[in-house]
PDB file of N, CA, C and O in Angstrom:
ATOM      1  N   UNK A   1      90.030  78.109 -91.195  1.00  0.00           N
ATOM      2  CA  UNK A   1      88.775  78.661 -90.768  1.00  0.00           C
ATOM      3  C   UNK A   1      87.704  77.585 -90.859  1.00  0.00           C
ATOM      4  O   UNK A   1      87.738  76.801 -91.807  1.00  0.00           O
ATOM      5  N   UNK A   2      86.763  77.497 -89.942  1.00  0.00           N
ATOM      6  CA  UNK A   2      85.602  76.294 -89.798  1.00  0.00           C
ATOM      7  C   UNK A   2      84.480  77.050 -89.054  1.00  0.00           C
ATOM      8  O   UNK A   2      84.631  77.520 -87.926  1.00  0.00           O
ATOM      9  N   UNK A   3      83.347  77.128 -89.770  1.00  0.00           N
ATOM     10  CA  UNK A   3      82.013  77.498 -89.835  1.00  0.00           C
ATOM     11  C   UNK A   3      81.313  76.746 -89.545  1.00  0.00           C
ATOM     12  O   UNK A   3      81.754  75.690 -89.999  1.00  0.00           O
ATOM     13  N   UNK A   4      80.214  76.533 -88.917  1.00  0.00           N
ATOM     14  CA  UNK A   4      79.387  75.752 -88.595  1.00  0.00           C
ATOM     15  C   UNK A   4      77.704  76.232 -88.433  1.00  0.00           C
ATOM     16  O   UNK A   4      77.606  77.060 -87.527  1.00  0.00           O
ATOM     17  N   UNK A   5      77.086  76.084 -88.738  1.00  0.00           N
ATOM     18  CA  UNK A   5      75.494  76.490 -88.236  1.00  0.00           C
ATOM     19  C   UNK A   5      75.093  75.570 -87.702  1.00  0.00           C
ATOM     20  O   UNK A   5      75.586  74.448 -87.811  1.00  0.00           O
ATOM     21  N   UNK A   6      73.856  75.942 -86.835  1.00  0.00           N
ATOM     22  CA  UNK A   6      73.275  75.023 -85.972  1.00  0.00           C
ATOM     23  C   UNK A   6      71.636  76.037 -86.149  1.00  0.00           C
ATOM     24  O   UNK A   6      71.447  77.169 -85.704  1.00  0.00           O
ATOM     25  N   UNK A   7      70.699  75.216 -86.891  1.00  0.00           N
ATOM     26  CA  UNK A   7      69.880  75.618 -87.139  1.00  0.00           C
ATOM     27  C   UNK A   7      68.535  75.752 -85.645  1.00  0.00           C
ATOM     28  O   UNK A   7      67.845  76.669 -85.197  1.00  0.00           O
ATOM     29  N   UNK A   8      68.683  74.611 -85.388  1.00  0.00           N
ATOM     30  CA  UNK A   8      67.910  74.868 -84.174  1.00  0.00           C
ATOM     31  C   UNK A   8      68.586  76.228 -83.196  1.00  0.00           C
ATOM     32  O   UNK A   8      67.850  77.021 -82.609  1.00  0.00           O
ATOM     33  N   UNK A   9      69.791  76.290 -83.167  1.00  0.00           N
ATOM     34  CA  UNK A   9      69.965  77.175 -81.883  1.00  0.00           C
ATOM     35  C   UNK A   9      70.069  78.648 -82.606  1.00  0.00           C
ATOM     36  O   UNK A   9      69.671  79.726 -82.163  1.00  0.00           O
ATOM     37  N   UNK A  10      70.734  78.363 -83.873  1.00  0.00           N
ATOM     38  CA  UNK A  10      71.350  79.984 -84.488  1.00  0.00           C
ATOM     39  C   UNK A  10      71.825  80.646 -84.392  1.00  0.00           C
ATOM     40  O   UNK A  10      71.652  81.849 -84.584  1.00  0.00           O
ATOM     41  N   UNK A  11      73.168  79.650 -83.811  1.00  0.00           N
ATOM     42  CA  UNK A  11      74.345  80.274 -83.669  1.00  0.00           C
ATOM     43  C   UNK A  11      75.187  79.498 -84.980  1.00  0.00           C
ATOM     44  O   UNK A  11      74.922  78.515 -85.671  1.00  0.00           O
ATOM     45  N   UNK A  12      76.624  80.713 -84.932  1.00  0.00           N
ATOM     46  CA  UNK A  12      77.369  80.466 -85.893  1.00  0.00           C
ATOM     47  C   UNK A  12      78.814  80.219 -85.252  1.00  0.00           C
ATOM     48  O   UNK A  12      78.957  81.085 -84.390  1.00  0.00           O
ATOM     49  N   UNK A  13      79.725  79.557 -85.302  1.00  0.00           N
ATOM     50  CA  UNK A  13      81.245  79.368 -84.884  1.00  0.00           C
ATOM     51  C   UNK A  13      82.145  79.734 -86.032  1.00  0.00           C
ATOM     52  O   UNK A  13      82.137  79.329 -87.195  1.00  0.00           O
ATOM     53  N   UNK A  14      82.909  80.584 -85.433  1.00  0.00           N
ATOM     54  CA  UNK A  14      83.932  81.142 -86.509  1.00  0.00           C
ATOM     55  C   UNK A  14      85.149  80.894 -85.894  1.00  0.00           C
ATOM     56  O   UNK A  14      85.417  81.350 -84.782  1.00  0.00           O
ATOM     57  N   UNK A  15      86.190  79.942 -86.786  1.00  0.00           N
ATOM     58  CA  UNK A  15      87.600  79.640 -85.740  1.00  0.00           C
ATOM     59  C   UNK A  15      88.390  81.124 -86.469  1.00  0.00           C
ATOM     60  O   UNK A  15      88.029  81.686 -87.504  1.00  0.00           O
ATOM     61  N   UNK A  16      89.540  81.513 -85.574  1.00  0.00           N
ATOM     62  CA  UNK A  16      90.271  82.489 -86.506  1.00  0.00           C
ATOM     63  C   UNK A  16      91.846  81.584 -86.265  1.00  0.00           C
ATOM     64  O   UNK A  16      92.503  81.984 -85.305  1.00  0.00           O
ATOM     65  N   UNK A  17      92.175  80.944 -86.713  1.00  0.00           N
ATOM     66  CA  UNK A  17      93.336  79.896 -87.000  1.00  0.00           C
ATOM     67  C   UNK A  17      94.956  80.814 -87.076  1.00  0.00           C
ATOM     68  O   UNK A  17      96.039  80.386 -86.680  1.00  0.00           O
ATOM     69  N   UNK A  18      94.773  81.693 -87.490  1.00  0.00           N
ATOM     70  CA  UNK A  18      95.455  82.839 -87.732  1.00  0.00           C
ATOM     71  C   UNK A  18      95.599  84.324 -86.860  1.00  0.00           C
ATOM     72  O   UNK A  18      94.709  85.129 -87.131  1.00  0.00           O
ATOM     73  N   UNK A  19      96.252  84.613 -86.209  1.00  0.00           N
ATOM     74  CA  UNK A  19      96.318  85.578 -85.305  1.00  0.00           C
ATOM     75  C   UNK A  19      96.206  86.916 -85.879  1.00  0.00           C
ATOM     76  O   UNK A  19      97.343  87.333 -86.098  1.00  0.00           O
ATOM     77  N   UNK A  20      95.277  87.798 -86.229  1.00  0.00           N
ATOM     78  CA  UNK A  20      94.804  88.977 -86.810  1.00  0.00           C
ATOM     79  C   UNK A  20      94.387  90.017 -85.837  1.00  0.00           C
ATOM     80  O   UNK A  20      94.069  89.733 -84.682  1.00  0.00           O
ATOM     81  N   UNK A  21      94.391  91.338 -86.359  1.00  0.00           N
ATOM     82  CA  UNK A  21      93.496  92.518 -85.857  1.00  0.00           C
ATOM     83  C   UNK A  21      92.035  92.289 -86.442  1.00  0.00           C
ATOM     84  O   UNK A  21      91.039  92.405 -85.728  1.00  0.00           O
ATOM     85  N   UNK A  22      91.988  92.021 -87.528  1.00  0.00           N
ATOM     86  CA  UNK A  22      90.580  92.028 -88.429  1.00  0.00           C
ATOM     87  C   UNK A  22      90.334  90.738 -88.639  1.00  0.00           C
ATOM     88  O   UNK A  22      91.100  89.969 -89.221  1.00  0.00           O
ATOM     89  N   UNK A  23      89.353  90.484 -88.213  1.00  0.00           N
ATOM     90  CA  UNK A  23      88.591  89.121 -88.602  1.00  0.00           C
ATOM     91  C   UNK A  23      87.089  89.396 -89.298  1.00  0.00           C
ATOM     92  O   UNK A  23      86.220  90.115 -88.805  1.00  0.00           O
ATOM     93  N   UNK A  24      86.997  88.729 -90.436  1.00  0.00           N
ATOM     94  CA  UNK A  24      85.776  88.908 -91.357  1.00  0.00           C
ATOM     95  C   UNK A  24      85.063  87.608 -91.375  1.00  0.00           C
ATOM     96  O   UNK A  24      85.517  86.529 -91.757  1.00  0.00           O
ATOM     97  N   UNK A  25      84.123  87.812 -91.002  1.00  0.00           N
ATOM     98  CA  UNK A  25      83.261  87.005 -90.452  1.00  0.00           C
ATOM     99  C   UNK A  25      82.130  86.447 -90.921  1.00  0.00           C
ATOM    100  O   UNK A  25      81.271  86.582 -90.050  1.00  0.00           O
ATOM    101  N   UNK A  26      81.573  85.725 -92.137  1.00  0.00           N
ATOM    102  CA  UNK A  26      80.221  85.526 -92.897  1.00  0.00           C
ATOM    103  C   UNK A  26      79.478  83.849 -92.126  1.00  0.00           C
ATOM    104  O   UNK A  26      79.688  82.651 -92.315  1.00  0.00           O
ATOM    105  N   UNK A  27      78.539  84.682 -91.205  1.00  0.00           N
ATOM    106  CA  UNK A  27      77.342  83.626 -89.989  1.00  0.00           C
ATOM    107  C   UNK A  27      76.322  82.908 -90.751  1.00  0.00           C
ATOM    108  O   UNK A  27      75.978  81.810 -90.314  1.00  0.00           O
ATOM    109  N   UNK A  28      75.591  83.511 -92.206  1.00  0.00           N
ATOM    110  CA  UNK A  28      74.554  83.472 -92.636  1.00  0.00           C
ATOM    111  C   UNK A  28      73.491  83.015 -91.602  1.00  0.00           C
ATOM    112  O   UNK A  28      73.002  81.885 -91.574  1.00  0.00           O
ATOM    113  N   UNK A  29      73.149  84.193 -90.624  1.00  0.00           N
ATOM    114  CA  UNK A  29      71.984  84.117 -90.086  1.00  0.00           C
ATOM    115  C   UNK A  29      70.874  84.918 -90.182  1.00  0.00           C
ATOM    116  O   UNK A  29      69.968  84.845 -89.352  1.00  0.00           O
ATOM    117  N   UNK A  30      70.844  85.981 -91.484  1.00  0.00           N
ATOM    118  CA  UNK A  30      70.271  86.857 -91.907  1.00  0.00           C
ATOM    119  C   UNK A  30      69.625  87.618 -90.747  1.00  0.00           C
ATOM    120  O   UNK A  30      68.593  87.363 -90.126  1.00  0.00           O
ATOM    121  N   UNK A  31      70.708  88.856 -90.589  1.00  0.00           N
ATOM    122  CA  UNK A  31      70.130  89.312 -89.350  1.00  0.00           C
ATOM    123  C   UNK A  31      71.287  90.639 -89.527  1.00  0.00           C
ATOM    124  O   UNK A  31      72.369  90.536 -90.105  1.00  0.00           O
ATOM    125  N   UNK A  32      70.825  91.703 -88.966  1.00  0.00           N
ATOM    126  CA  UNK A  32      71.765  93.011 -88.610  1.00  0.00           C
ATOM    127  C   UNK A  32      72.204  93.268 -87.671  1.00  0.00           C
ATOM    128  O   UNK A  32      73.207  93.934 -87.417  1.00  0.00           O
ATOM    129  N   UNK A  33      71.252  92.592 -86.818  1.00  0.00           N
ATOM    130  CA  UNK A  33      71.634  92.667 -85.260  1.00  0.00           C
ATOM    131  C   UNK A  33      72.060  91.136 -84.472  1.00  0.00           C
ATOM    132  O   UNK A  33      71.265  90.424 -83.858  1.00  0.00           O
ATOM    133  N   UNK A  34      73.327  90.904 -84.652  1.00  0.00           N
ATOM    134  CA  UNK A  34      73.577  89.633 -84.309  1.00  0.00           C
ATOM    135  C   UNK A  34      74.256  90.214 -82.622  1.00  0.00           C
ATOM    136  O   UNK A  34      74.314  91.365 -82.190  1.00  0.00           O
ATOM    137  N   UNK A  35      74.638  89.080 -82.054  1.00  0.00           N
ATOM    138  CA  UNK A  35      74.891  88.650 -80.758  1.00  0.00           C
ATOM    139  C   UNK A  35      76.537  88.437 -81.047  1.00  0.00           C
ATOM    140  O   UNK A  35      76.884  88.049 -82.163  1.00  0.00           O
ATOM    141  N   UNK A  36      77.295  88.639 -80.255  1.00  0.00           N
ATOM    142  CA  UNK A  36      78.849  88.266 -81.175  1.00  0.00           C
ATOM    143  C   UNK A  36      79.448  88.299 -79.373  1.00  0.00           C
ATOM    144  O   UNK A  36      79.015  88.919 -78.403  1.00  0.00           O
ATOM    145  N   UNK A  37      80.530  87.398 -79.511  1.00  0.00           N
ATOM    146  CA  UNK A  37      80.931  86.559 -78.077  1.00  0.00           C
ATOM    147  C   UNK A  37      82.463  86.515 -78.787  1.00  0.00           C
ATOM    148  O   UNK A  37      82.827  85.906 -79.794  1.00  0.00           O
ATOM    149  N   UNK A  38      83.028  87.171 -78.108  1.00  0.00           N
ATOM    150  CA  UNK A  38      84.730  86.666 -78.889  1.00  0.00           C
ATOM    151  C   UNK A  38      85.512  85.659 -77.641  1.00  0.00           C
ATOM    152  O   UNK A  38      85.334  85.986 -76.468  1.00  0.00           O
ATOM    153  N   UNK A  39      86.087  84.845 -77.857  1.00  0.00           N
ATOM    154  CA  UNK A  39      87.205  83.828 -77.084  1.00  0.00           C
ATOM    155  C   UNK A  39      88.770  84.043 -78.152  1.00  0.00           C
ATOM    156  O   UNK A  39      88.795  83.875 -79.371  1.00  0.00           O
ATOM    157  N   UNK A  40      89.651  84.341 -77.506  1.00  0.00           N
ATOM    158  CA  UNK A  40      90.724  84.526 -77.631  1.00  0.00           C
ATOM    159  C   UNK A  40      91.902  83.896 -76.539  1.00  0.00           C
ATOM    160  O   UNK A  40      92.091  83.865 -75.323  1.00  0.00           O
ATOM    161  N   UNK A  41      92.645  83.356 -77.966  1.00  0.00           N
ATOM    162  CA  UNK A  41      94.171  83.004 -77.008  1.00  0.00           C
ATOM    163  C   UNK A  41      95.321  83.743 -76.378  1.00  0.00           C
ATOM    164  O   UNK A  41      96.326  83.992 -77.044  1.00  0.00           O
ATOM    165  N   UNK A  42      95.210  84.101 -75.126  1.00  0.00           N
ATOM    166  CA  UNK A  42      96.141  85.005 -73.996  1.00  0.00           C
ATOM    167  C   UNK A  42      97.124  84.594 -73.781  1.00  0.00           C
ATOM    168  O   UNK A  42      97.163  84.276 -72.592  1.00  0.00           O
ATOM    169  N   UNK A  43      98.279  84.338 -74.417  1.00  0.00           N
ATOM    170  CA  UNK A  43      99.432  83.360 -73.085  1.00  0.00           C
ATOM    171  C   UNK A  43      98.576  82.283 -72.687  1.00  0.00           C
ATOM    172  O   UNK A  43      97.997  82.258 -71.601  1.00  0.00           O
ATOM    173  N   UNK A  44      98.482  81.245 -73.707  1.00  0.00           N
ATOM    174  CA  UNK A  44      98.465  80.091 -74.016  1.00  0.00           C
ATOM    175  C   UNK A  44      97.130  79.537 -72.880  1.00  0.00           C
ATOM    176  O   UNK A  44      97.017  78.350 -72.576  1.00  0.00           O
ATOM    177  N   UNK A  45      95.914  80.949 -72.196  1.00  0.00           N
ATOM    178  CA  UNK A  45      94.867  80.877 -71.922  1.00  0.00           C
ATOM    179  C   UNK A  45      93.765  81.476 -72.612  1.00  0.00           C
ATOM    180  O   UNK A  45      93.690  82.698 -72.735  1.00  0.00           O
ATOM    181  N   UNK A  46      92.661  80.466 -73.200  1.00  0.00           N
ATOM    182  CA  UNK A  46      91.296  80.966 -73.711  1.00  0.00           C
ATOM    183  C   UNK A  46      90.586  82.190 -72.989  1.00  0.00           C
ATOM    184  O   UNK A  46      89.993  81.972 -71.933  1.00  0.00           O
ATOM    185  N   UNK A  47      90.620  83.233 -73.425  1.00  0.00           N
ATOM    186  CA  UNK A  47      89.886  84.485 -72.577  1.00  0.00           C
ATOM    187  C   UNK A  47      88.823  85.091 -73.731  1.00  0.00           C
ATOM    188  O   UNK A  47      88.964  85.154 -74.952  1.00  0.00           O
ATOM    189  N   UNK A  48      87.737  85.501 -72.902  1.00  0.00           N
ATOM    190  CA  UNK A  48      86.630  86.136 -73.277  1.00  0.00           C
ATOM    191  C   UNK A  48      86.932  87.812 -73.134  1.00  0.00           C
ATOM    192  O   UNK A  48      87.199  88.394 -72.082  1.00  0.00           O
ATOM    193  N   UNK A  49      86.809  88.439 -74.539  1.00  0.00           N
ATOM    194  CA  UNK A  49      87.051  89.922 -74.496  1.00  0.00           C
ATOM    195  C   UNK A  49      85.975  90.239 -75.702  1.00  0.00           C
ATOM    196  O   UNK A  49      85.529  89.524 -76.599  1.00  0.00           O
ATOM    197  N   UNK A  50      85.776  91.437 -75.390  1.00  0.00           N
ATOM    198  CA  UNK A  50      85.285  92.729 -75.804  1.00  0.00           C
ATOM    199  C   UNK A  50      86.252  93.304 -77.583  1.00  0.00           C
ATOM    200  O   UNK A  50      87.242  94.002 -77.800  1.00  0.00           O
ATOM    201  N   UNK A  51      85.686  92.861 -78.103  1.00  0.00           N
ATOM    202  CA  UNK A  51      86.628  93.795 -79.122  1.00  0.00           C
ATOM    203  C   UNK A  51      86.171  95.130 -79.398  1.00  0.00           C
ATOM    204  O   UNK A  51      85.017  95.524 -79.228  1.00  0.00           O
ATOM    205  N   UNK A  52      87.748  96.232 -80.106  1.00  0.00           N
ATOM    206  CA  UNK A  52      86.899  97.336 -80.438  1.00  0.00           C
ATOM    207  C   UNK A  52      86.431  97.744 -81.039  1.00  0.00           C
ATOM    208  O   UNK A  52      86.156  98.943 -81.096  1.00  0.00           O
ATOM    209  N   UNK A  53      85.986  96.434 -82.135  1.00  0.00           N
ATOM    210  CA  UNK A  53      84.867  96.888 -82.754  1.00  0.00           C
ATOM    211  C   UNK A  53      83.515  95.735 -83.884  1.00  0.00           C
ATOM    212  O   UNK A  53      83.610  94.521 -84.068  1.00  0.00           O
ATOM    213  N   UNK A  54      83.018  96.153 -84.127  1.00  0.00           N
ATOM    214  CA  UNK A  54      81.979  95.141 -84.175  1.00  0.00           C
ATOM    215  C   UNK A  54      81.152  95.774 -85.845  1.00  0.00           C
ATOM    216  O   UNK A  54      80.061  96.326 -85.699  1.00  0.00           O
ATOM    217  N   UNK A  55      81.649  95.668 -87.135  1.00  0.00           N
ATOM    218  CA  UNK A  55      80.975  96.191 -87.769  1.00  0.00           C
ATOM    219  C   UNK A  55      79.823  95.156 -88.657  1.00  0.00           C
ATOM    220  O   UNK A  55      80.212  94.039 -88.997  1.00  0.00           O
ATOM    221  N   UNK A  56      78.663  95.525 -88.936  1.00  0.00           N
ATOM    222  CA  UNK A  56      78.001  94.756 -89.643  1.00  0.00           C
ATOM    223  C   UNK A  56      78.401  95.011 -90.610  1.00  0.00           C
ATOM    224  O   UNK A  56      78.829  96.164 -90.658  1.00  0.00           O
ATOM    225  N   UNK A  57      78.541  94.073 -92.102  1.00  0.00           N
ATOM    226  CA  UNK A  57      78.859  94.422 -93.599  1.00  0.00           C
ATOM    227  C   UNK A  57      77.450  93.742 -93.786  1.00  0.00           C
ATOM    228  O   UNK A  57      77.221  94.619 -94.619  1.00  0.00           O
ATOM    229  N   UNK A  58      76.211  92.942 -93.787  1.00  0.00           N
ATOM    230  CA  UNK A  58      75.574  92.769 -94.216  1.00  0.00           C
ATOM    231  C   UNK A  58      74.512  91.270 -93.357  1.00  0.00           C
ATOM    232  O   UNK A  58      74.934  90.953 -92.245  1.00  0.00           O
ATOM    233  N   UNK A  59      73.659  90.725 -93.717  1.00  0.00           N
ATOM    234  CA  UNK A  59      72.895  90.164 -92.557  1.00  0.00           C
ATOM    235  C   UNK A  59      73.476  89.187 -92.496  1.00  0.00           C
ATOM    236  O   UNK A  59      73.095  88.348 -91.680  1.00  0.00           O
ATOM    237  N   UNK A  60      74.538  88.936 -93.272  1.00  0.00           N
ATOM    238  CA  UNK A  60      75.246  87.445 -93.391  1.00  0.00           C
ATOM    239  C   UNK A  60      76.610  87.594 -93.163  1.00  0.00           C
ATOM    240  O   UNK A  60      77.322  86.626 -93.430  1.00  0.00           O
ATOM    241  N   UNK A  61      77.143  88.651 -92.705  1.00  0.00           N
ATOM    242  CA  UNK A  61      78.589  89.426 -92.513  1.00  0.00           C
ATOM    243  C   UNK A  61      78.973  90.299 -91.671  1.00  0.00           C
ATOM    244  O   UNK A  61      78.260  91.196 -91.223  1.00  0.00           O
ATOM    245  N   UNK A  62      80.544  90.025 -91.295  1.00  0.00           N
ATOM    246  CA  UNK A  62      80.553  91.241 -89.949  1.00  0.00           C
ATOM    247  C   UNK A  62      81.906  91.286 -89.902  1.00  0.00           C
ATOM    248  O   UNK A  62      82.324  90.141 -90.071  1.00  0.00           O
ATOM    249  N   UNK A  63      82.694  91.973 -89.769  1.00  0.00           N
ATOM    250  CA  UNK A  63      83.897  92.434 -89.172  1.00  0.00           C
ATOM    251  C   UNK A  63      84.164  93.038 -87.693  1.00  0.00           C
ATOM    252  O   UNK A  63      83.543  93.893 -87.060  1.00  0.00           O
ATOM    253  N   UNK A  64      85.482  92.170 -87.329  1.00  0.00           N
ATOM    254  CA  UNK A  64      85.349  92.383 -85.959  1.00  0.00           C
ATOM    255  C   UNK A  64      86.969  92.880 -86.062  1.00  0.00           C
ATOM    256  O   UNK A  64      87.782  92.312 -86.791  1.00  0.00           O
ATOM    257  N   UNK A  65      87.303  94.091 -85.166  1.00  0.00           N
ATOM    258  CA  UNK A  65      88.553  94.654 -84.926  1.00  0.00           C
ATOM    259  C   UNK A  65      89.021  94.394 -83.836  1.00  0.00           C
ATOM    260  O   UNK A  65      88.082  94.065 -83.112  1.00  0.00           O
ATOM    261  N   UNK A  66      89.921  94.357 -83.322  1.00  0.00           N
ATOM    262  CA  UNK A  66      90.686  94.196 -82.395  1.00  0.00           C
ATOM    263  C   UNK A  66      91.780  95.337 -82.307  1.00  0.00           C
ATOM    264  O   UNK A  66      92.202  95.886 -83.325  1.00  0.00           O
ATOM    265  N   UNK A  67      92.255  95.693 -80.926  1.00  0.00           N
ATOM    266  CA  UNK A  67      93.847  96.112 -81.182  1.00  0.00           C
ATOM    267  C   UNK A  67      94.776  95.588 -81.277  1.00  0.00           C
ATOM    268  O   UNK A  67      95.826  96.205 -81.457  1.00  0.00           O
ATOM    269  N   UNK A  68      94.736  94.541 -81.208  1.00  0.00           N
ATOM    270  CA  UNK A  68      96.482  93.251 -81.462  1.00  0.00           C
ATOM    271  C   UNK A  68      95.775  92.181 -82.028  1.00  0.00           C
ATOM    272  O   UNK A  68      94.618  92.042 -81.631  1.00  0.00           O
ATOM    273  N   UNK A  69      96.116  91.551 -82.697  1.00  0.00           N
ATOM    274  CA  UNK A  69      95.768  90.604 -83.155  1.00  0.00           C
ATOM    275  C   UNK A  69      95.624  89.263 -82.181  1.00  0.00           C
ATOM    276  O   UNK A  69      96.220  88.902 -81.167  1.00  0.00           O
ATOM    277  N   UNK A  70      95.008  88.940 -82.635  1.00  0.00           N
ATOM    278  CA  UNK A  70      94.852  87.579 -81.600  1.00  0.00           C
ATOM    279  C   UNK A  70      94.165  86.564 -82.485  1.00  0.00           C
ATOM    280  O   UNK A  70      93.704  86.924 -83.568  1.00  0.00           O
ATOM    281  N   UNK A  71      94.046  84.921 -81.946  1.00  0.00           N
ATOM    282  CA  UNK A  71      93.655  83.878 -82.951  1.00  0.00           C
ATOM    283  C   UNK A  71      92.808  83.653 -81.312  1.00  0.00           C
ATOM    284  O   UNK A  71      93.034  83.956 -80.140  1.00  0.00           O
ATOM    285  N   UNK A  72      91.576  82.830 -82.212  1.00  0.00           N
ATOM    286  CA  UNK A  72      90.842  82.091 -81.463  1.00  0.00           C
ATOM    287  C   UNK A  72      89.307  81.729 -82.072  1.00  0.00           C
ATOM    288  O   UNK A  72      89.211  81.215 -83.186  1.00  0.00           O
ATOM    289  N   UNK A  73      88.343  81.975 -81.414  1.00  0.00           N
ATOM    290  CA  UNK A  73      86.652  82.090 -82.072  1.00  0.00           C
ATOM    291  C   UNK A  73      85.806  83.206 -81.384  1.00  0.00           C
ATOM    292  O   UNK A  73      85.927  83.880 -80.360  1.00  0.00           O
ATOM    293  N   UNK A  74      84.829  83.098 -82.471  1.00  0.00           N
ATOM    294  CA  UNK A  74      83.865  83.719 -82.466  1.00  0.00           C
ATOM    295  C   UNK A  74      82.596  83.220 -82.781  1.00  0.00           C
ATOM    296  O   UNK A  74      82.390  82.588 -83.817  1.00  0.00           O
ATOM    297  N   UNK A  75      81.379  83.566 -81.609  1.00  0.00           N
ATOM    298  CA  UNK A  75      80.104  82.514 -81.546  1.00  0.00           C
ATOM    299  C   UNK A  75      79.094  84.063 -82.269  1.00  0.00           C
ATOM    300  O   UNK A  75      79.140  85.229 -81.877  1.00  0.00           O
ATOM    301  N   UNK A  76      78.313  83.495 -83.342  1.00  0.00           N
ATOM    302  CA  UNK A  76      77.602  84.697 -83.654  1.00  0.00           C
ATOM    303  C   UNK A  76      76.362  84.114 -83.084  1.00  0.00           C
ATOM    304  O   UNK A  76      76.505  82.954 -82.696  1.00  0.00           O
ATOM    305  N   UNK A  77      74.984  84.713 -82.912  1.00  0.00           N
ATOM    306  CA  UNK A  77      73.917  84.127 -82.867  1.00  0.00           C
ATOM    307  C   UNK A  77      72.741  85.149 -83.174  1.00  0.00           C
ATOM    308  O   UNK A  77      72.866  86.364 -83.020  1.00  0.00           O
ATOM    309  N   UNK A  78      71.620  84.545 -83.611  1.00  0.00           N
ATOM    310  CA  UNK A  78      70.201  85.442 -83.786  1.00  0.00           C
ATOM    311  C   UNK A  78      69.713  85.376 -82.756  1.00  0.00           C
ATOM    312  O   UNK A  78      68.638  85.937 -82.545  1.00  0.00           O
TER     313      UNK A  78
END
């Protein structure tokens, strides 16, 4: 897993290295209402999806569900 902030823009990169349903996610961008962009690996193509679900745990935390697991990233932003 590799995190990154970027203070000017305020976004966060979350790799998921590991192919999961649940990915837990800590952005520290102190915020409840973040922006969340998932990229996932399809048959060995990067695709942009929708997961089903998107929970906040806190302004610095989030859980994201899926129905199959999948590895790839996630861009958070304020």
């Amino acid at each position: 897993m590799v995190s990154k902030v970027s203070a000017s823009t305020k976004v966060n990169k979350h790799t998921q290295a590991t192919a999961s349903k649940i990915w837990t996610v800590t952005h520290n961008l102190d915020t409840t209402a973040p922006v969340v962009e998932c990229w996932v690996d399809v048959e060995d193509t990067v695709t942009k999806i929708i997961p089903s679900e998107i929970k906040v745990i806190s302004k610095d935390k989030l859980r994201i569900a899926f129905l199959r697991p999948y590895q790839g990233a996630v861009f958070v932003k304020k």
